[in-house]
C-alpha positions, 0 to 999 in steps of 0.5 A: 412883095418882100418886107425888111420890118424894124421893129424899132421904127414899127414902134416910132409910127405906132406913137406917132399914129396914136399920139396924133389920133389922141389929140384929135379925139381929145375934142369929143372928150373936151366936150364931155367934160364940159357936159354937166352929167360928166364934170371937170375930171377929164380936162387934165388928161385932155390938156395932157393929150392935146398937144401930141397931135403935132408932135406926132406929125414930126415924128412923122415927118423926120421918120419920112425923111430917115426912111426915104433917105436910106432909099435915096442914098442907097439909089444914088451910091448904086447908081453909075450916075444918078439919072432922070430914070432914077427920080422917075422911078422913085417918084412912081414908087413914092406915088403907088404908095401914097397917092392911090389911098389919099385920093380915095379918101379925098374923094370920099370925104368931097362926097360925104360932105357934101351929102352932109352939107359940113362946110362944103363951101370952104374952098376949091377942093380939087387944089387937094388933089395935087397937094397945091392947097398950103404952098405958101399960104395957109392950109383950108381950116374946114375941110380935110385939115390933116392933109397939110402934113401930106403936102410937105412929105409929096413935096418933099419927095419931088423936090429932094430928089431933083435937087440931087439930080441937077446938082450932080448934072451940074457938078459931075461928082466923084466924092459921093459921100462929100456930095451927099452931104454938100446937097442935103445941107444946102437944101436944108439951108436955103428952107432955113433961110426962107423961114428965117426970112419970113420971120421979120414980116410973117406973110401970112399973118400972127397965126404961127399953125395955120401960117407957118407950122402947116405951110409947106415952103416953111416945113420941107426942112423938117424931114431933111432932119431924118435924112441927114440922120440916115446918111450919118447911119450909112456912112457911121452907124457904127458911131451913132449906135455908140451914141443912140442912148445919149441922143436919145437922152438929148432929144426927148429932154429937148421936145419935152423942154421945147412942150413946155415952152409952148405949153405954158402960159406964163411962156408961151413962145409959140404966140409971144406978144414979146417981138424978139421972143415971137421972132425966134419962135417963128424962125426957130422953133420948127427947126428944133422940134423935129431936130430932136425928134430925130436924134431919137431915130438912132436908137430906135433904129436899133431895135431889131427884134421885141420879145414879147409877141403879143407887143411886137404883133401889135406895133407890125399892125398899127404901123401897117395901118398908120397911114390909114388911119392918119386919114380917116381917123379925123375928117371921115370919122371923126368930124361927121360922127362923133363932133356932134354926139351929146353922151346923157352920162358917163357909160355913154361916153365911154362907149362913144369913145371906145366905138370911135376907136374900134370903128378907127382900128377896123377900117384902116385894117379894112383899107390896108388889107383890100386896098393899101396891100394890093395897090403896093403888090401892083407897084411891084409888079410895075416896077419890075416891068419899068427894070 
């Protein structure tokens, strides 16, 4: 199996990986620092890591979007005419890659808590199995949280596909690069326009996480921002690396103005009780969020080679795991293990703390090496007798 790694991007899912376990960890420290043998002094650095775990994951989902979109268009371009066989076969590749672990874990996690009786009752867990569990409605609160972002990307990668292949049934293109763009907009804007909608009367009440941030038909916009960013690459990167420092500038001044709108409390977009303030959040904001993450990609995208081995090596192994770890890090491991773990001092803490993080850096690596590794060799192999 041949590997084209950037190390650039080896760097943007390492920090979102890390950012989204460090915010979820941030619970077990929150209850240290309300233990009395610890005190306050770690609320700063919980109140700083608490917010990371969301914008990790849109990190994740505009990365998603630029890497899939590179493939899509370079099948589509190669491709005579963009056919049924084409969706099929980037679908099946998609699903070795994401599906064999997934329900593996889901699995797992059915089992253990049921053995463990943590909240086994919540809902119909075989929904999860085909990523139907937050369609349209808010995602399961007590089980296996985290896999609301896995829903929008399957669902990404079924529908974005089809889309190109009826609109180039329908409209016969002979401007490819005209057509691209003409698809991706348009899926970009009918998933606007739905939130936008949905902005007058939430269906699924004020919460904005649970109703609207985790919930796919409001979300599959956000990594159309990657996409697009890879189709202006294929067809001008040499702009946008004229450009990648400026953008980069832009995007990180924007998600850090956008953090702390969200943030702070005298502001508060998020759950305004202002209604022209909480409507513009509702319909606006998860466009902004990963529309900035993704002006970042160009510049990350140019980082072919890190100097320093010791970093390099470490960026190529957290982003092999990073899938991994993105599923076992919270519901496998930490929820049953550390939710409940009362440190009597501060050494203590440390040492629970540390040993989550070894105990989540070992067993993706495990995962990785004797399951994610082999399944993607076997996906290979299929492919080659699908050709």
């Amino acid at each position: 199996m041949t590997s084209k790694r950037i190390p650039g991007l080896d760097i943007v899912r390492s920090i979102a990986i890390l950012a989204v376990v460090l915010a979820h960890s941030s619970e077990f420290l929150l209850r240290l620092a309300n233990a009395p043998c610890i005190g306050n002094g770690i609320r700063g650095f919980v109140n700083f890591v608490s917010p990371l775990g969301s914008l990790g994951v849109e990190l994740f989902f505009v990365l998603s979007g630029f890497l899939i979109g590179n493939i899509l268009i370079k099948t589509f371009i190669s491709s005579d005419s963009f056919s049924w066989q084409d969706v099929r076969g980037f679908c099946i590749r998609r699903w070795f890659r994401t599906l064999p672990l997934y329900w593996l874990i889901l699995t797992v996690n059915i089992i253990m808590y049921r053995i463990m009786d943590l909240r086994s009752h919540e809902m119909n867990k075989a929904l999860d199995y085909f990523f139907i569990q937050n369609l349209w409605y808010p995602h399961p609160i007590y089980f296996f949280g985290e896999a609301w972002s896995l829903s929008v990307e399957e669902w990404f990668y079924l529908t974005l596909p089809v889309a190109m292949y009826i609109s180039a049934l329908l409209f016969r293109p002979t401007d490819k690069k005209r057509f691209l763009l003409r698809v991706f907009t348009g899926y970009l804007v009918v998933f606007l326009i739905i939130r936008f909608v949905n902005a007058f009367h939430p269906i699924n009440g004020p919460d904005q996480d649970s109703g609207i941030r985790k919930v796919v038909l409001f979300r599959l916009d956000a990594v159309m921002y990657g996409v697009l960013i890879a189709y202006f690459n294929y067809y001008s990167g040499a702009t946008l690396s004229k450009l990648k420092n400026y953008l980069l500038a832009v995007g990180i001044a924007g998600i850090v103005l956008l953090t702390w709108l969200i943030t702070n409390k005298d502001t508060s977009i998020s759950d305004s009780q202002d209604h022209l303030v909480r409507f513009a959040s509702d319909a606006f904001l998860y466009l902004l969020i990963p529309f900035f993450f993704s002006l970042c990609l160009p510049f990350f995208n140019g980082i072919r080679t890190i100097r320093n081995k010791y970093a390099s090596g470490f960026f190529a192994h957290i982003s092999k795991i990073s899938y991994s770890m993105y599923l076992v890090h919270y519901s496998l491991a930490f929820i049953p293990f550390f939710a409940y773990m009362s440190p009597v001092s501060l050494h203590a803490a440390a040492l629970y703390y540390l040993l989550y993080w070894a105990i989540i850096i070992m067993l993706s690596s495990a995962l990785y090496k004797y399951f994610e590794y082999p399944v993607m060799k076997l996906r290979e192999r299929f492919s080659a007798k699908e050709k």
